[in-house]
Biotite code that builds the C-alpha atoms (Angstrom):
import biotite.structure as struc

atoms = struc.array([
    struc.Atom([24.914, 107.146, 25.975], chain_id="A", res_id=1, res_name="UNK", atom_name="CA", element="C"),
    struc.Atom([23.718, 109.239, 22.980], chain_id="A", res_id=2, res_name="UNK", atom_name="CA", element="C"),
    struc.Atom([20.711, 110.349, 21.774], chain_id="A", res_id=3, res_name="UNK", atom_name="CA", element="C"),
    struc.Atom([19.992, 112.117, 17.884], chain_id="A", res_id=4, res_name="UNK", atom_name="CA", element="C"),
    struc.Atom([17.082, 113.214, 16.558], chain_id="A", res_id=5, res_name="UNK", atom_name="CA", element="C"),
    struc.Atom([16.219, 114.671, 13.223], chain_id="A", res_id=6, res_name="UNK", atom_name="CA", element="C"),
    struc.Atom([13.556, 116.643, 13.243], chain_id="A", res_id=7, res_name="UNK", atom_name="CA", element="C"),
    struc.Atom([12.726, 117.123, 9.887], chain_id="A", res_id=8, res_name="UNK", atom_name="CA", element="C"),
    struc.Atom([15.408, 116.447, 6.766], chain_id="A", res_id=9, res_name="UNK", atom_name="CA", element="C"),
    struc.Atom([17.018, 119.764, 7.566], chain_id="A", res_id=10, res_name="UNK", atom_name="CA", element="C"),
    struc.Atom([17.469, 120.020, 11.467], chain_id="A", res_id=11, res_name="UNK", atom_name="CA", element="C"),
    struc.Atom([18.869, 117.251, 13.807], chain_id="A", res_id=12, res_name="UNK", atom_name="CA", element="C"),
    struc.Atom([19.529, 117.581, 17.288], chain_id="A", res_id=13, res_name="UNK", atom_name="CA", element="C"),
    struc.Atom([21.698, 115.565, 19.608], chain_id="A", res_id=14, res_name="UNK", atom_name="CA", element="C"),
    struc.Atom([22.485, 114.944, 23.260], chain_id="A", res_id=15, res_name="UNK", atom_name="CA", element="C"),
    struc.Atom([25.664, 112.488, 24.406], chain_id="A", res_id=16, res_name="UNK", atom_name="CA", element="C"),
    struc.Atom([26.762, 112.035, 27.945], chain_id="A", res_id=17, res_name="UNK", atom_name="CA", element="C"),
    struc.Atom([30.311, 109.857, 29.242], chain_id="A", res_id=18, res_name="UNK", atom_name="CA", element="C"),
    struc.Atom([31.204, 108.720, 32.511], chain_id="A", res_id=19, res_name="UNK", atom_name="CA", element="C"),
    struc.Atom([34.588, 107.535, 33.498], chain_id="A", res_id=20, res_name="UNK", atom_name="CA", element="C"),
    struc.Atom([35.976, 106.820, 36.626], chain_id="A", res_id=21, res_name="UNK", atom_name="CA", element="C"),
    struc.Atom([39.960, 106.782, 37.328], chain_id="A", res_id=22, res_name="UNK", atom_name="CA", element="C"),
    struc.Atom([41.442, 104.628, 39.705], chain_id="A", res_id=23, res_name="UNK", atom_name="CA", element="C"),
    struc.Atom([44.023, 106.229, 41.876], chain_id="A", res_id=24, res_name="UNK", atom_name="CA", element="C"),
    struc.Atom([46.458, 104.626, 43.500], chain_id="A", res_id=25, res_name="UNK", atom_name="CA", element="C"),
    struc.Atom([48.572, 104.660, 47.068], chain_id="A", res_id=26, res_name="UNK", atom_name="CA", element="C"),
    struc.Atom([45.355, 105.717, 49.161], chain_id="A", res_id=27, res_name="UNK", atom_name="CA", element="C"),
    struc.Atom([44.032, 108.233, 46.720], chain_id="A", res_id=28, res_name="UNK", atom_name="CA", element="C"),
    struc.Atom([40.197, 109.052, 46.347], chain_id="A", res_id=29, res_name="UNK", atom_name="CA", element="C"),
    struc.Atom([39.079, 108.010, 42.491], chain_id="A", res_id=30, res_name="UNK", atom_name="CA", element="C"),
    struc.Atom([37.808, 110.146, 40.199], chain_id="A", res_id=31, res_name="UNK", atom_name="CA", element="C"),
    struc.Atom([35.221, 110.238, 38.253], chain_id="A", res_id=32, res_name="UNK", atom_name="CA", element="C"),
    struc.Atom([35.200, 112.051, 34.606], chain_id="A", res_id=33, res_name="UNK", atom_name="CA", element="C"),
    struc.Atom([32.065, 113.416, 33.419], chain_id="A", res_id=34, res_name="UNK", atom_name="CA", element="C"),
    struc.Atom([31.482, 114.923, 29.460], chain_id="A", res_id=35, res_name="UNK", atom_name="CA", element="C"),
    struc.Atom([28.325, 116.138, 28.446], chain_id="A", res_id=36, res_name="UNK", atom_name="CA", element="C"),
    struc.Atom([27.745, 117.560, 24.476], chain_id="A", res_id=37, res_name="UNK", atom_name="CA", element="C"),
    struc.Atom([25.059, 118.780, 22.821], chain_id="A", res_id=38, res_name="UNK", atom_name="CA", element="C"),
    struc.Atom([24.570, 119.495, 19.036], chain_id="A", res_id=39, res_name="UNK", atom_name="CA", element="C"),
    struc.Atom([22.260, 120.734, 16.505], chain_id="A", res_id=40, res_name="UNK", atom_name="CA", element="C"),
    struc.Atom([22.653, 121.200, 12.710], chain_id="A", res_id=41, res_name="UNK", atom_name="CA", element="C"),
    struc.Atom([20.310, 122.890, 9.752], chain_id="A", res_id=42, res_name="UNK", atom_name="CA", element="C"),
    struc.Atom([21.014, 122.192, 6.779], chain_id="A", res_id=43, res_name="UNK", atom_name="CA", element="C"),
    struc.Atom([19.957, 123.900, 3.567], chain_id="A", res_id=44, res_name="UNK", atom_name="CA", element="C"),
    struc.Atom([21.228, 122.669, 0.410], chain_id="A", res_id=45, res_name="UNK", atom_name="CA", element="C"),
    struc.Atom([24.687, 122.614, 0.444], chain_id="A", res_id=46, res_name="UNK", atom_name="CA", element="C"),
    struc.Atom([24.603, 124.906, 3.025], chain_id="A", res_id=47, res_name="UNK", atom_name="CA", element="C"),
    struc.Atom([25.330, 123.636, 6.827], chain_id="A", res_id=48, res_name="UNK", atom_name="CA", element="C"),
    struc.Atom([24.939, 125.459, 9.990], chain_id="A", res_id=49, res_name="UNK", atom_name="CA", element="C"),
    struc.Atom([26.099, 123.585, 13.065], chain_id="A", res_id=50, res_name="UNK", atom_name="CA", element="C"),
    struc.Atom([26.270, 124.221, 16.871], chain_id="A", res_id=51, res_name="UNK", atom_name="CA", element="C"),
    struc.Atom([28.028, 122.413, 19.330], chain_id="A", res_id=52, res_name="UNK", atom_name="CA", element="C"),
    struc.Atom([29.073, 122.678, 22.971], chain_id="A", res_id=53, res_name="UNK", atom_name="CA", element="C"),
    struc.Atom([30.978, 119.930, 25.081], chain_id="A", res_id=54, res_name="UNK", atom_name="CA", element="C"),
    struc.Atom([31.745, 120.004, 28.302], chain_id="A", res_id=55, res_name="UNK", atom_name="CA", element="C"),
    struc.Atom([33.745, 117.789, 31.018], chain_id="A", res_id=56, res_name="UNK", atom_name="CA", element="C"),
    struc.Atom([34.114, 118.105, 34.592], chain_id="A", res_id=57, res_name="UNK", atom_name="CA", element="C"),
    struc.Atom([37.601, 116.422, 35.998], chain_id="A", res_id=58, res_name="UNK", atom_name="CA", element="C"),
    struc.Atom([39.092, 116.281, 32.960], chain_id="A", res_id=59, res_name="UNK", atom_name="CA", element="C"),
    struc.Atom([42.122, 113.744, 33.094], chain_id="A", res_id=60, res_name="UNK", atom_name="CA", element="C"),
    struc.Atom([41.084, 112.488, 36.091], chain_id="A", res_id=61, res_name="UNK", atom_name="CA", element="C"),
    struc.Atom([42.243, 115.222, 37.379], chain_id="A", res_id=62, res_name="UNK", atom_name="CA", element="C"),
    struc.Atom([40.126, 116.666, 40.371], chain_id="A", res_id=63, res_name="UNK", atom_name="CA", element="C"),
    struc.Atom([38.395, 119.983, 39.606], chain_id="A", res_id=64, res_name="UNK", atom_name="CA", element="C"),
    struc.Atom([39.792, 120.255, 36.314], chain_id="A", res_id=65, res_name="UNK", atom_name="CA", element="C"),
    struc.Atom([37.172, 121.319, 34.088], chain_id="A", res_id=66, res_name="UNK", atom_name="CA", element="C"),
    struc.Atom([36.958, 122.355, 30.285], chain_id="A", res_id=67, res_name="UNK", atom_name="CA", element="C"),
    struc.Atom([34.167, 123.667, 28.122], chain_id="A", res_id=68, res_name="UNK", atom_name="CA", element="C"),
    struc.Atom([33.999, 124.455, 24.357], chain_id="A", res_id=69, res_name="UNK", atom_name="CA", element="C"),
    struc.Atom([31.115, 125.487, 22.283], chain_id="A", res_id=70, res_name="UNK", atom_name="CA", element="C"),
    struc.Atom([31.805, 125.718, 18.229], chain_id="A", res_id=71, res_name="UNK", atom_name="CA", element="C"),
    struc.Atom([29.750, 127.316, 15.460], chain_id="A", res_id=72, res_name="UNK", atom_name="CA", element="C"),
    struc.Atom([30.403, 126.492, 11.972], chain_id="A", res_id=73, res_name="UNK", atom_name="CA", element="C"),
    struc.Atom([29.137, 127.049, 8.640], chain_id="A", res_id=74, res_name="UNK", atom_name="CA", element="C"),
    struc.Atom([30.216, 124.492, 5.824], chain_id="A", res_id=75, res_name="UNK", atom_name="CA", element="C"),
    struc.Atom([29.407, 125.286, 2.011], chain_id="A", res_id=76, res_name="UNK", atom_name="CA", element="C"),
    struc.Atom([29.501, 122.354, -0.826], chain_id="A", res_id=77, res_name="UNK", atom_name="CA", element="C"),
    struc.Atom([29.620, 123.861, -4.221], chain_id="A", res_id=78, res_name="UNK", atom_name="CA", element="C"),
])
């Protein structure tokens, strides 16, 4: 599921969370993937400032395998 918001015409927010399980085969426990992100964005003529992190626990399917990024960018339209 996902959830955005804009709070006024310049800032939006966002939330997202995915669930996945992988089946393992020959006896093996399944795993279950888990990603989380969250965003937010201003925006200022043609000037955009966004943050994001993700993250995901068992990446793969892969047990204790996890991964975070978080990302800043700035994007200018002239």
């Amino acid at each position: 599921y996902g959830v955005a918001f804009a709070i006024n015409e310049n800032l939006s927010i966002s939330y997202n969370q995915h669930n996945m399980t992988y089946k393992k085969v020959g006896g093996s426990a399944d795993v279950e993937q888990e990603s989380t992100g969250i965003a937010i964005a201003y925006t200022m003529g043609g000037a955009t400032l966004a943050i994001q992190n993700n993250s995901q626990d068992n990446s793969s399917g892969t047990a204790n395998s996890n991964d975070e990024i978080t990302e800043i960018s700035l994007s200018l339209a002239f």
